[in-house]
N, C-alpha and C positions, 0 to 999 in steps of 0.2 A: 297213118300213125303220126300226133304230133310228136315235135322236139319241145322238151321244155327246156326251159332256165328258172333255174332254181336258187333259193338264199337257206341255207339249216343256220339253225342254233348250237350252237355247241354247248356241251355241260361248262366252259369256263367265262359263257356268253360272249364270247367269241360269234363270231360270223361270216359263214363260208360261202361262196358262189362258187356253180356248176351247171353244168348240160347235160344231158340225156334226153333218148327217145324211150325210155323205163322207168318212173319215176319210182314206182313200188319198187322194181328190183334194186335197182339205185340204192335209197333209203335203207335198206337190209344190208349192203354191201358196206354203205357209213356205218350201220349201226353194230354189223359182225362178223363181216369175213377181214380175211387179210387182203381182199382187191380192194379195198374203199382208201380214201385218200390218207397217207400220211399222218396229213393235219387233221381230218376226224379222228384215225384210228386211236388217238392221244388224248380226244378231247371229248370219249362217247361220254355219257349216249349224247346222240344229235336230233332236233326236231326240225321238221320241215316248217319253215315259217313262210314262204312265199314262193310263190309258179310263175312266169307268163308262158304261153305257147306258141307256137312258130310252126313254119310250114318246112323249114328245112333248116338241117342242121348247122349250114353254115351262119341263117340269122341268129338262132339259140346261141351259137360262138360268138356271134357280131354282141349281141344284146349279154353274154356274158361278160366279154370284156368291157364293156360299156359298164356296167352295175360293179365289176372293180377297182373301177377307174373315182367310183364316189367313195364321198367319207362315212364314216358310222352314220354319223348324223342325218346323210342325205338315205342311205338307205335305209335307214326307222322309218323317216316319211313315207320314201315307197312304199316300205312294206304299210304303211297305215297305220302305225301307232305313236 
């Protein structure tokens, strides 16, 4: 199973990074339970704008922290727009 790292969109165009080995359950959890993060729960709905995948969950963390550590600007390029 991979680990992903992930970038959503939020409804205030805001932009959040995360990890998970569940991307679909993940995504339902930002978008409608009370487990999903804080900072979506405020900001739904959220779109999935960007993946990479990993072989374990500690690079998914490594490569999280890594893609929080840039500016807006640097991750619009990542993400390709």
């Amino acid at each position: 199973m991979p680990f992903i790292t992930y970038i959503l969109r939020c409804s205030d165009d805001s932009l959040y990074t995360g990890s998970t080995n569940d991307m679909e359950k993940r995504l339902h959890e930002h978008n409608h339970l009370k487990s999903g993060a804080h900072y979506t729960k405020i900001r739904r709905p959220v779109e999935l704008v960007y993946t990479e995948s990993f072989g374990t969950i500690s690079e998914a963390r490594k490569r999280e922290y890594a893609i929080k550590q840039l500016t807006r600007e640097q991750k619009t390029i990542l993400m390709g727009k």
